[in-house]
N, C-alpha and C positions, 0 to 999 in steps of 0.2 A: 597609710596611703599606699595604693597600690602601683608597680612599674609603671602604670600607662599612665596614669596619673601625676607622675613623679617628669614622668617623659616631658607629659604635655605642659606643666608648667616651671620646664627649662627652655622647652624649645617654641614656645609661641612670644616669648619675651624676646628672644634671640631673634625670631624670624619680622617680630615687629619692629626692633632696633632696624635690623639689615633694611626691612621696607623704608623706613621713614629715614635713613639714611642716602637712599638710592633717592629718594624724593626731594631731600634737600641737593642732592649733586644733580638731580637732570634735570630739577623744576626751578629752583631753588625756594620750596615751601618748606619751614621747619615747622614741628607737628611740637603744641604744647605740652607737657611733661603730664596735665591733669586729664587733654584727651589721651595720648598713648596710653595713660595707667588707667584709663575708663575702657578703653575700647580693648584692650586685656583682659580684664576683669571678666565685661561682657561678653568676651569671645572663650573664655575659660569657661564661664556659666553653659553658653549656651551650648557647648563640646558636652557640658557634665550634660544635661537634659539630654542631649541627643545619645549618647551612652546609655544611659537609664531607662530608655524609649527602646531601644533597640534588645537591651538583654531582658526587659517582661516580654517581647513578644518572639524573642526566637528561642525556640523549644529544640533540644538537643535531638537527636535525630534517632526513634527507637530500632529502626529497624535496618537492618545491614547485609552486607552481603553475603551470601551465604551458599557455600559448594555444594557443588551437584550430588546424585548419586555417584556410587564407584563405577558404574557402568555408563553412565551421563557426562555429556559437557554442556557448560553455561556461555553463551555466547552476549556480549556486551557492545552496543554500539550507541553512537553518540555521533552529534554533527556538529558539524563547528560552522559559522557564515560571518562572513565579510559585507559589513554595512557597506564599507565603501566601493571596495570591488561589485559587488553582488554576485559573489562566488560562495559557494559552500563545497566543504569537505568534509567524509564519511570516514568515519573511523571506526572500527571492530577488532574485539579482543576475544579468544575462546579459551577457556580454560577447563581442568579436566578437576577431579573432585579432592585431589592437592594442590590445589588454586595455581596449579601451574600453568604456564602460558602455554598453550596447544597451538594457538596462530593469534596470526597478528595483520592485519591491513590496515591501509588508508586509500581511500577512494574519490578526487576528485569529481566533483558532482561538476563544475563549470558555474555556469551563469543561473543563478536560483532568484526567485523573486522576493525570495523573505526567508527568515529565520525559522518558520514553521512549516516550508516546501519542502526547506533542508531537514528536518528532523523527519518530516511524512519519509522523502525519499529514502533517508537511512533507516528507516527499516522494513524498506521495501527490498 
C-alpha cells in the first residue's frame, strides 16, 4: 500500500468521526455506526477511482527547459489574474545559457478582463 493510500485511509475515518461529531453537538443528529462505515468505504472507493483516472491520463511531461546559446538569453514570462479583483500581473525571468538569472520583473497589468487578456498582454 502506498503513503497516499495509507494517508487517506487514517485520515477520512478521522475526519468522518470529527464531521458526525460536530453534527451531533450543533444539530444534535447521531449518524448510524453502518451509515458512517458505508459512507467511508464509498468515499475511499471513489478517491481510489478518481486516482486511477487521473494517473492514465497525465503523461509526464517530455520536454523542459532548456538554456540558451553562450551568446543568448531566454527570456520567460507568465501572468497571473485575479478572478476576483479582475486584476492581472506580468511576470518575467531572463536567464543567460548557465540558467542564471540575468533580470527579473513583475509588472502590474491593473484591471484585465479575463485570464487570456492577461497572458495576450504578457507577452506583449
Amino acid at each position: 500500500m502506498n503513503n497516499i493510500k495509507v494517508c487517506a485511509t487514517m485520515a477520512i475515518p478521522i475526519w468522518v468521526t470529527w464531521y458526525n461529531r460536530n453534527r451531533l453537538y450543533h444539530e444534535g443528529k447521531k449518524g448510524r455506526v453502518q451509515e458512517v462505515m458505508g459512507f467511508i468505504k464509498a468515499y475511499l472507493r471513489e478517491l481510489e477511482q478518481v486516482n486511477s483516472l487521473t494517473e492514465t491520463r497525465i503523461k509526464p511531461r517530455e520536454d523542459f527547459w532548456r538554456p540558451p546559446k553562450a551568446e543568448q538569453v531566454k527570456a520567460n514570462f507568465d501572468a497571473a489574474f485575479s478572478q476576483q479583483d479582475m486584476t492581472a500581473t506580468v511576470g518575467i525571468f531572463i536567464r543567460n545559457h548557465e540558467s542564471l538569472v540575468m533580470g527579473a520583473c513583475t509588472y502590474p497589468l491593473g484591471r484585465t478582463g479575463d485570464p487570456i487578456t492577461a497572458e495576450v498582454n504578457a507577452c506583449l
